[in-house]
C-alpha positions in Angstrom: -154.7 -24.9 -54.6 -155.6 -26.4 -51.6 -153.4 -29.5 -51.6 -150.4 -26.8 -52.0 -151.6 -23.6 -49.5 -151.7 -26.0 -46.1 -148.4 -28.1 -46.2 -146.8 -25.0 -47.3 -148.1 -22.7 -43.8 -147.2 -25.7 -41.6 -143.9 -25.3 -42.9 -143.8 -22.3 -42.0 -144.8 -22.1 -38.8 -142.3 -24.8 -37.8 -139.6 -22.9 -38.8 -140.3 -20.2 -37.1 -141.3 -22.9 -34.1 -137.8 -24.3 -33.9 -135.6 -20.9 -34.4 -137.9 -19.4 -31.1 -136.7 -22.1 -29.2 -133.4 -23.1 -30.0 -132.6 -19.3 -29.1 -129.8 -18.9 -26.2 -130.7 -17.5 -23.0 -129.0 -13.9 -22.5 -126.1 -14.3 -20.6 -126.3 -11.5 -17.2 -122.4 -11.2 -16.0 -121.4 -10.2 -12.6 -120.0 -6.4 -12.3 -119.1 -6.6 -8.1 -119.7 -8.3 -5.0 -119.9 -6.7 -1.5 -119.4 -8.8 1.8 -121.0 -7.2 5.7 -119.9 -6.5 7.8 -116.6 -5.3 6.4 -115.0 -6.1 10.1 -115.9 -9.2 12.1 -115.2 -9.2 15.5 -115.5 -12.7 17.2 -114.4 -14.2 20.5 -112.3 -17.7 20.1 -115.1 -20.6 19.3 -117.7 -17.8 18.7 -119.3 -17.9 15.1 -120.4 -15.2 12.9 -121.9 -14.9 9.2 -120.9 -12.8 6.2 -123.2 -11.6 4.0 -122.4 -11.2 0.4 -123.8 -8.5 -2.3 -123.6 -9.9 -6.0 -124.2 -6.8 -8.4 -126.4 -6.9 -10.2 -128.8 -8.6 -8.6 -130.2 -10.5 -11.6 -126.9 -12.0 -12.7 -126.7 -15.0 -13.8 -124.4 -17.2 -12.2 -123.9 -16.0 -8.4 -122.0 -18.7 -7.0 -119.5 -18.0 -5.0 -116.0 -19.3 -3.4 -115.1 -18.6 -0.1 -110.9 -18.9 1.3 -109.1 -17.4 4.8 -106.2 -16.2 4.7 -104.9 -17.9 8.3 -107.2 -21.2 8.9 -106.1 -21.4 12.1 -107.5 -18.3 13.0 -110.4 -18.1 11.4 -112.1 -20.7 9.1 -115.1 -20.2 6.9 -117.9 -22.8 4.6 -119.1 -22.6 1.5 -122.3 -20.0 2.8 -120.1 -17.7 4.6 -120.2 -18.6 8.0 -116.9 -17.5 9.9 -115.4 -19.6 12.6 -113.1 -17.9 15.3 -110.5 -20.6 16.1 -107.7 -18.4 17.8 -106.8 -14.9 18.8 -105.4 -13.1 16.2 -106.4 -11.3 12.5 -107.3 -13.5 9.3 -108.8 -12.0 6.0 -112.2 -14.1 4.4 -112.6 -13.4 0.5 -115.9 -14.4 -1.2 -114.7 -14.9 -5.2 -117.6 -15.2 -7.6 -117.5 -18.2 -10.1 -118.6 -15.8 -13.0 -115.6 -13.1 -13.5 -113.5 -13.8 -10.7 -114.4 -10.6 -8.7 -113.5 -10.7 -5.3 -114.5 -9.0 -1.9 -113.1 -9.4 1.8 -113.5 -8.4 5.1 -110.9 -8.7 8.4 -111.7 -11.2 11.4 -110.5 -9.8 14.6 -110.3 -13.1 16.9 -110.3 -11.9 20.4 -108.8 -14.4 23.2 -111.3 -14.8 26.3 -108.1 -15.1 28.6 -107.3 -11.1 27.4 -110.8 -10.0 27.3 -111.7 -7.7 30.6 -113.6 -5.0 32.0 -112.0 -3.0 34.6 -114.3 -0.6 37.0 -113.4 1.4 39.9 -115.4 2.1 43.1 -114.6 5.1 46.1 -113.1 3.4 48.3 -110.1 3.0 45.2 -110.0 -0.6 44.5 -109.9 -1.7 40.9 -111.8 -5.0 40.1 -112.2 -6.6 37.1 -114.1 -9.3 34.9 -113.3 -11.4 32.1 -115.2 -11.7 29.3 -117.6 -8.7 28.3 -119.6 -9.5 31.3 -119.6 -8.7 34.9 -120.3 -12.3 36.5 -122.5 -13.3 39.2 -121.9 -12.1 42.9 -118.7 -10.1 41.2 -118.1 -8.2 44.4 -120.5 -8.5 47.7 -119.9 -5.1 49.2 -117.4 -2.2 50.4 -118.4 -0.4 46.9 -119.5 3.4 47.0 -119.3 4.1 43.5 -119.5 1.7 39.9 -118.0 3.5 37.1 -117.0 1.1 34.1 -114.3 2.2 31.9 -114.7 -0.4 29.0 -117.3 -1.4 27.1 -119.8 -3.8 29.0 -122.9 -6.0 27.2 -124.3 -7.4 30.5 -124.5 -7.3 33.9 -124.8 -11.0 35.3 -127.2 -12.6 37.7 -126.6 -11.5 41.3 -123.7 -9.5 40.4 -123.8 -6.9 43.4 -126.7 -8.7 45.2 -126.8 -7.4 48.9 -123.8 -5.1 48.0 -125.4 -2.7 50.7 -122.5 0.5 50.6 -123.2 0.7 46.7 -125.0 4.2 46.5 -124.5 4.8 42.5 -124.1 3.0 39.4 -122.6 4.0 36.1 -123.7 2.0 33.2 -121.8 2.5 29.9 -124.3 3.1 26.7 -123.2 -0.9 25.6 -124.8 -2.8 28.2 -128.1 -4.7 26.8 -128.9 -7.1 29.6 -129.3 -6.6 33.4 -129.7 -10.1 35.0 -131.7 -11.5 37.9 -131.0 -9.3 41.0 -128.2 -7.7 39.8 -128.3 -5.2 42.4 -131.3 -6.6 44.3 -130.7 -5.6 48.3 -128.6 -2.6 47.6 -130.3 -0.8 49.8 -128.5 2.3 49.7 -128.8 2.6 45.9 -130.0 5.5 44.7 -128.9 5.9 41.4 -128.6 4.1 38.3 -128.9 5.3 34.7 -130.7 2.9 31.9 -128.6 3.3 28.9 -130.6 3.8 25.7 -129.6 0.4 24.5 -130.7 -1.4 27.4 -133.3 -4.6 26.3 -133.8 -6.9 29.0 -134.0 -6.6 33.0 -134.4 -10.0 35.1 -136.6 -10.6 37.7 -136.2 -8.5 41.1 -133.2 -6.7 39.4 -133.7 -3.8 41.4 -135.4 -5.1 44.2 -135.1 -3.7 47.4 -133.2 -0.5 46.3 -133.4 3.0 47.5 -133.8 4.4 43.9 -136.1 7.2 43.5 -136.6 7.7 39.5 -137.0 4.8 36.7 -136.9 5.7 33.0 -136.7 2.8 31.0 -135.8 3.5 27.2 -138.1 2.5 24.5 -136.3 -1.2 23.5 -136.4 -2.6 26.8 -139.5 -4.9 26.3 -137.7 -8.3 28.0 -138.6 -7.5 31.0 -138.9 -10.1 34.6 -140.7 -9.9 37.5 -140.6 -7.6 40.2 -137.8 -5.6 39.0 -138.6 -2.6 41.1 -140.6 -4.1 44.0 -139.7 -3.1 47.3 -138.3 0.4 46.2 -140.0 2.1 49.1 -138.4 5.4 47.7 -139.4 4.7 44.1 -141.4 8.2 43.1 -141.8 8.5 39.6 -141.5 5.5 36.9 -141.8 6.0 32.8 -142.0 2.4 30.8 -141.7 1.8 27.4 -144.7 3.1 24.7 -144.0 -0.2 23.3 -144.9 -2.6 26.3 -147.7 -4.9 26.2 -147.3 -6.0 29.7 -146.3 -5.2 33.3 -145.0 -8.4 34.6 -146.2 -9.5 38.3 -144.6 -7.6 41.6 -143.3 -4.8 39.1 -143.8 -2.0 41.5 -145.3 -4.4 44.5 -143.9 -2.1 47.7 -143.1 1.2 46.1 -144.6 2.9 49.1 -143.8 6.1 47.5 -144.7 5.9 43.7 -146.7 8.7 43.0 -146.9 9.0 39.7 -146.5 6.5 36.2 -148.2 6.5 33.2 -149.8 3.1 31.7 -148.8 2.6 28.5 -152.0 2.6 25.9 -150.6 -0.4 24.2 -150.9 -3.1 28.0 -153.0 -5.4 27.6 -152.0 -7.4 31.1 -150.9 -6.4 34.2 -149.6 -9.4 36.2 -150.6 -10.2 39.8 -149.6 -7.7 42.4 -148.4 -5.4 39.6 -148.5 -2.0 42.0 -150.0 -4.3 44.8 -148.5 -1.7 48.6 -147.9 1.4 46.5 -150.1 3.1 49.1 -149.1 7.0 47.8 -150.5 6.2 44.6 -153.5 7.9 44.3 -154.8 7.9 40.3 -154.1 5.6 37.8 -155.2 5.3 34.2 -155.9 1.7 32.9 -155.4 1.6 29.1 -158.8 0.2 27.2 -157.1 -3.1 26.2 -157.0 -4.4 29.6 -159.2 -7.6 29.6 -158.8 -8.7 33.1 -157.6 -7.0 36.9 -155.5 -10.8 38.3 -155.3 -11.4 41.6 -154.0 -8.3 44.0 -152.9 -6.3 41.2 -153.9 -3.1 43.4 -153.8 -4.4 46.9 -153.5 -2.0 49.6 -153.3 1.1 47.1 -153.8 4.6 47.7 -156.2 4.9 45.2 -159.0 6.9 45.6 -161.0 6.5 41.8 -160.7 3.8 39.8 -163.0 3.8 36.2 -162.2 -0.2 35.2 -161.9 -0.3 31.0 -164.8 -1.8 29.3 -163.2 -4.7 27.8 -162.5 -5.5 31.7 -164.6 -9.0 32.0 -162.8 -10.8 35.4 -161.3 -8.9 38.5 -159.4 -11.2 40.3 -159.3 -11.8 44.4 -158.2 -9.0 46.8 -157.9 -7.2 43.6 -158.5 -4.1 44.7 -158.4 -5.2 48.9 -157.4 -2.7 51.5 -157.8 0.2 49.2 -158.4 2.5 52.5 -159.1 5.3 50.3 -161.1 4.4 47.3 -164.0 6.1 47.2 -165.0 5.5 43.8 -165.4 2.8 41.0 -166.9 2.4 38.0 -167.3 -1.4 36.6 -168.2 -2.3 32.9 -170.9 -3.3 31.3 -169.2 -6.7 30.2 -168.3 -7.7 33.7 -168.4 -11.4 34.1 -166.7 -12.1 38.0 -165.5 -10.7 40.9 -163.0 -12.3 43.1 -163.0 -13.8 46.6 -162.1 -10.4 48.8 -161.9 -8.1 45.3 -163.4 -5.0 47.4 -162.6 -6.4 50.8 -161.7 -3.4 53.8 -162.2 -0.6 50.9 -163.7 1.8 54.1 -164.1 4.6 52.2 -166.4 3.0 49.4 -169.7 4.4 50.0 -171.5 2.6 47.0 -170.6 0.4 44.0 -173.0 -0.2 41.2 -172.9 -3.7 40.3 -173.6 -4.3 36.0 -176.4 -6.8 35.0 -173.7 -8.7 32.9 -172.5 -10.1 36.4 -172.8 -13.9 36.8 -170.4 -14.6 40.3 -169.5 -12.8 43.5 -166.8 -14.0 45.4 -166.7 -14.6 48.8 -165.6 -11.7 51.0 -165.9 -9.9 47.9 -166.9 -6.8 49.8 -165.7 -8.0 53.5 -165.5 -4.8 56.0 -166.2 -1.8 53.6 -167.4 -0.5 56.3 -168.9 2.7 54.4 -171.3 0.7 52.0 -174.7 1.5 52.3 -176.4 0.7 49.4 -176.5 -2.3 46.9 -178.3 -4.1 44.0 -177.2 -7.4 43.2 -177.7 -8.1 39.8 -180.3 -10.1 38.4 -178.2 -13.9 37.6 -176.1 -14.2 40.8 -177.0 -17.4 42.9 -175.1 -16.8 45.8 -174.0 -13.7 47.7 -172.2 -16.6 50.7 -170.2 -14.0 53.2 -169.9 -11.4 50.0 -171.0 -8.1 52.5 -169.7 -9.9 56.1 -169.1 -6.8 58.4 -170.5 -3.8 55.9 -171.4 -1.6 59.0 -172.6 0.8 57.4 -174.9 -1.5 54.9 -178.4 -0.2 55.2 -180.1 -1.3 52.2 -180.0 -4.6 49.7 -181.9 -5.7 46.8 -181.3 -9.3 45.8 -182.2 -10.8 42.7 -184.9 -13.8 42.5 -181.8 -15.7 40.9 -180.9 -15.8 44.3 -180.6 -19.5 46.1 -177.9 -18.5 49.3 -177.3 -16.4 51.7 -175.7 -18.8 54.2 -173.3 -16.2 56.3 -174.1 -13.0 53.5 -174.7 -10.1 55.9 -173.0 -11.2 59.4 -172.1 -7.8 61.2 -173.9 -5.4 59.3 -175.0 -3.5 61.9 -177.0 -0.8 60.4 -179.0 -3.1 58.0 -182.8 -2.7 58.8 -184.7 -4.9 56.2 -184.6 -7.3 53.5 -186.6 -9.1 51.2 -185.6 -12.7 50.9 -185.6 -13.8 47.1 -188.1 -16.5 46.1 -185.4 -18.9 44.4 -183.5 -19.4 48.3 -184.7 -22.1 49.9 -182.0 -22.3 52.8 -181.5 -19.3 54.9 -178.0 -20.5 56.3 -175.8 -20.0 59.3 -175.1 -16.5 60.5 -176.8 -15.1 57.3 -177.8 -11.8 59.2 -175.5 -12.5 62.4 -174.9 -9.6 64.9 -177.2 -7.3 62.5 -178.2 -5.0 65.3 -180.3 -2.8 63.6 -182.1 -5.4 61.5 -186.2 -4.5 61.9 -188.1 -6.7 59.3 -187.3 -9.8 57.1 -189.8 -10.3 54.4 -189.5 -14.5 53.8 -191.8 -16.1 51.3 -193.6 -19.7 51.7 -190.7 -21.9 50.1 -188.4 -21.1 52.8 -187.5 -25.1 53.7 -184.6 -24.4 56.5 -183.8 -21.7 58.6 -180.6 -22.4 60.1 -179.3 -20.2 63.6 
């Protein structure tokens, strides 16, 4: 029974074995094809790609053949990419190998010799420019108004640089780029719309304009330096929710900006960001800020700053000739100050310094002349010309971390005493110069040189 059962099931099994796989594949056929856009519109030697549909999407065979109807208009390869080759209207058709169904779209080649945009100014000329671009330095002056009349994608470099009758500006909702000082030294420009499709402004594109609003729309993220520095009539400014970063010189000069709202998601604000904007008096600094660069604040109106806590660097004159800041709280996490971060801040009358501190610039606090009180934090080795003409500094407490003071308290008139940390060695020049009210020095015996 044996002998018969097993040559018998293997039989069996490899019958079944060989009808499983010699079974065809089911065969999906193709029901439609799609091609987008439906209308191409190119400019001669320009490119563009269509973009077939094959319904459904798991047929089986989704090759496809691609044919113009004009080559010498417009050509296309085997993936669908369109050449323009000459002004005029040619019709692509994508044909699948599987059924022969077909879809097209039109190609509208556009010549760059025809292509202009015409714009009118008050005094009644009409100008225009080929392309779909106003070029660089289109028209240097004698222009009240701008009012564009077709649709425009950019304004060029320089286009109206130093065009200083232009008081307003008209942009069309198509225009996506405003180049490098565009209208930089318009200084009668007052006002310009930012259409909702705008996405990039170049450096100092604005600059030196008499503007007195900026609302940028949410997309434009490309954005250069200084675009609106020197707007001294600059009030009010909204940026994008989306920005991550305020490019250097943004608003360096707006001596009028009074009011503008840091978006949550900054993380950087470039040197001299808002350095001269001296009506600005608060400011909120988003929590991702890592570090204040150099002069970011210079010469503000401030009058409170409260510095984020992921804030470990503040960079030099940072925060200099702030006349009126009266108030700032550092972080915990602070790792440096900068050479003249504080300097000529008169109105500061104290500053606690965080034990997370490890360098003072020099000059860091140079002429706040209202400073009376200080702890240096235990880790700094060197406070050299850090509180140089504090008038107003009466008391210090340095750390035993401490190894200079070469030129650390020149002109601070009202200081009375100190107590001379046991790591300095070197008392150096001028380190309590022209301090007038100075009554006791407290040295200790390891004091090797004690310089005039």
């Amino acid at each position: 029974m044996k002998r018969i059962l097993f040559p018998s099931l293997f039989a069996l099994l490899s019958a079944v074995t060989f009808l499983s796989c010699s079974k065809e594949p089911e065969t999906i056929a193709v029901e439609g094809i799609k091609l987008d856009p439906a209308t191409l519109y190119l400019m001669e030697g320009d490119e563009g790609k269509l973009t077939p549909a094959v319904s459904p999407a798991t047929a089986s065979d989704k090759r496809l053949k691609w044919s113009s109807s004009d080559e010498t208009i417009a050509s296309v390869d085997d993936w669908g990419m369109v050449t323009a080759v000459h002004e005029g209207t040619a019709t692509i058709t994508a044909t699948t190998n599987s059924g022969g169904k077909t879809a097209s779209s039109t190609v509208i080649v556009q010549s760059m010799r025809n292509r202009t945009i015409t714009y009118t100014t008050t005094d009644g000329k009409k100008l225009s420019s080929s392309w779909n671009a106003i070029g660089g330095n289109t028209y240097e002056d004698g222009v009240g108004t701008l009012t564009f009349y077709k649709d425009l994608d950019e304004i060029a470099d320089e286009a109206f640089l130093n065009c200083t009758t232009l008081s307003s500006v008209i942009l069309p909702a198509s225009v996506k780029r405003i180049g490098k000082g565009a209208f930089s030294g318009c200084r009668k420009l007052a006002h310009v719309n930012f259409p909702d499709g705008l996405l990039s402004l170049g450096d100092k594109a604005f600059e030196g304009t008499a503007i007195t609003e900026a609302v940028l729309p949410s997309g434009c993220l490309d954005i250069g330096d200084g675009v609106f520095s020197s707007c001294w009539q600059l009030k009010t400014a909204a940026l994008p929710s989306e920005i991550v970063e305020i490019p250097a010189d943004f608003f360096n000069g707006c001596h009028s900006l009074t009011g503008v709202i840091i978006p949550e998601r900054v993380i950087k604000i470039g040197e001299r960001a808002f350095a001269e904007c001296r009506s600005l008096e608060a400011l909120h600094l988003p929590s991702g800020l890592t570090e204040i660069l150099a002069g970011t604040f210079f010469n503000c109106g401030l009058a409170c700053v409260s510095v984020p806590s992921g804030v470990i660097s503040i960079g030099d004159e940072a925060f200099s000739w702030c006349y009126y800041l009266e108030e700032i709280s550092l972080p915990d996490g602070l790792v440096s100050l900068g050479e003249e971060a504080f300097s000529y801040c008169s109105a500061m009358t104290s500053i606690h310094l965080p034990e997370s501190l490890q360098t003072i610039g020099r000059g860091c606090f140079h002429h706040s002349t209202s400073l009376s009180a200080v702890t240096v934090p235990d880790g700094i080795e060197s406070v050299k010309e850090v509180f140089t003409e504090c008038a107003g500094l009466v008391e210090v407490i340095l750390p035993d971390s401490m190894t200079d003071i070469e030129c650390a308290f020149m002109g601070c008139e009202s200081l009375i005493g100190i107590t001379v940390p046991k790591g300095v060695t070197v008392i150096g020049t001028d380190a309590f110069g022209e301090c007038l009210s100075l009554e006791k020095v407290v040295l200790h015996e390891g004091i090797k040189t004690l310089a005039d």
